[in-house]
N, C-alpha and C positions, 0 to 999 in steps of 0.2 A: 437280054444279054446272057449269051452259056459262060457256065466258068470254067475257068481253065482249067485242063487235064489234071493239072499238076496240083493245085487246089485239090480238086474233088478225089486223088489218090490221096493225097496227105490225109485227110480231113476221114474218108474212109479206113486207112493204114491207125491212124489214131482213135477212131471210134474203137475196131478192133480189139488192140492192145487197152482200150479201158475196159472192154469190157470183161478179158481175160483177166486183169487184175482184180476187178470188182468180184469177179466168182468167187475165186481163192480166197480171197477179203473174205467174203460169206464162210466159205467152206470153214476156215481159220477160227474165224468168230463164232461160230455153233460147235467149234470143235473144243471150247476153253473148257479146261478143267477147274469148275468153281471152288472146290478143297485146293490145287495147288497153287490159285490165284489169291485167295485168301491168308493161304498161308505164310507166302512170301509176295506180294506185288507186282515189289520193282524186279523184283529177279525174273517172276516168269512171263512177265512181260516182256521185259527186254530178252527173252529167249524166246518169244512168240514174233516180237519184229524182226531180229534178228534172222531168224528162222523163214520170213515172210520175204525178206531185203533178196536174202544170200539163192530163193528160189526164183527170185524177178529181177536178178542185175541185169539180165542178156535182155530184158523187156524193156527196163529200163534206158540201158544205152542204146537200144534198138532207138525208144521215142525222143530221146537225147536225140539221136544221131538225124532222126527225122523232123526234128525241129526243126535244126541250124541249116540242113537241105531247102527244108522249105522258107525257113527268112532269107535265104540267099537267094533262089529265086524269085519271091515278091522285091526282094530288094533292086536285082537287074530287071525285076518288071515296072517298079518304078522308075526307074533311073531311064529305063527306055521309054515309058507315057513322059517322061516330064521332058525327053529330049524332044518329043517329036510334039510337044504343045508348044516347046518354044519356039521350035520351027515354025509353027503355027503363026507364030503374034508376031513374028519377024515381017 
């Protein structure tokens, strides 16, 4: 059984997008500074996520916005196997 188009973009569109995130993540994390991690934590931490968030929103809402495309249509694609099975048993 092939899968459907729509599936194998989503599913491709999201490999993508993690693995553009996962780089950055890397790049980010080899790039800490251990003297101003030490010296304050929570501050440069939270200017390291910060920093990470404000450069991947458009990624983000991108995979956001790619989710709810894709339950909507596995959603009409259940809706539609389940109409035509009951037709079935009719």
């Amino acid at each position: 059984m092939a899968i459907p188009k729509h599936i194998a973009k989503y599913h491709n569109d999201k490999h993508e997008l993690t693995l553009q995130i996962r780089e950055d993540a890397t790049v980010i994390l080899n790039a800490i500074d251990l003297d101003k991690l030490l010296e304050n934590p929570n501050q440069y931490l939270e200017m390291l996520g910060t920093a990470f968030v404000e450069k991947h929103q458009d990624k983000f809402i991108t995979a956001f916005d790619m989710g709810r495309k894709h339950g909507a249509k596995l959603s009409d694609s259940n809706v539609a196997v389940s109409e035509e099975t009951s037709k079935e048993t009719e």
